[in-house]
N, C-alpha and C positions, 0 to 999 in steps of 0.2 A: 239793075234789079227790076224796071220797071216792066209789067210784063208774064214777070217770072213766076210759076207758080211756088211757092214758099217752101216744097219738100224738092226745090232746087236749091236752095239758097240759105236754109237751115237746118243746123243738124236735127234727126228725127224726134228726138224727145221735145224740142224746142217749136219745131215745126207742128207736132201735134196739137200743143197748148196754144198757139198761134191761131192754127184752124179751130178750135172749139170757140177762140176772141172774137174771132171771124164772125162763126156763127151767130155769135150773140150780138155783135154789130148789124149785125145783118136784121135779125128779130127785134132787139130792143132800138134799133134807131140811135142809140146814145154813143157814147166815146166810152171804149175799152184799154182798159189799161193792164198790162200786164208786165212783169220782172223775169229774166231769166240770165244763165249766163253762158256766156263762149268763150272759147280759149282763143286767144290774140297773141301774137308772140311767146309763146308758150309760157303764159300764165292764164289764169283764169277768170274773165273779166264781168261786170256787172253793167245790167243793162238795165232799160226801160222801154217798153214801146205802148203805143198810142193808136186806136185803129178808129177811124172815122169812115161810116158810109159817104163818098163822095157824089155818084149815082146808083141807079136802081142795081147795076150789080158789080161795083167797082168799090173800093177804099184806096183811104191813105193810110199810109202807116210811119209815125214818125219813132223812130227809134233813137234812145241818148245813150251812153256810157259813161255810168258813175262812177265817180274816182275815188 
């Protein structure tokens, strides 16, 4: 995933909300937190992710799944 731009890698309604975290990462300098979810072996699962400005135009993004 590293690399990848994020409407590779998540479905589009996920991917949008992602890019707006982005944005605001980007602006506010601070750690974004957002929840969404995806379907993993056909259910439907519960996430978390975390977006951190690493450099001037790069993040991290750490993502969990809540059980």
């Amino acid at each position: 995933m590293i690399g990848k731009p994020i409407q590779e890698i998540l479905p589009a309604n996920v991917a949008t909300e992602a890019s707006q975290c982005l944005q605001q990462a980007f602006s506010t300098q601070e750690v974004q937190i957002f929840e969404y979810q995806m379907p993993l072996n056909q259910k439907v699962h519960d996430y978390e992710a975390r977006i951190v400005v690493s450099v001037e135009d790069e993040v991290i993004a750490l993502c969990e799944r809540h059980y």
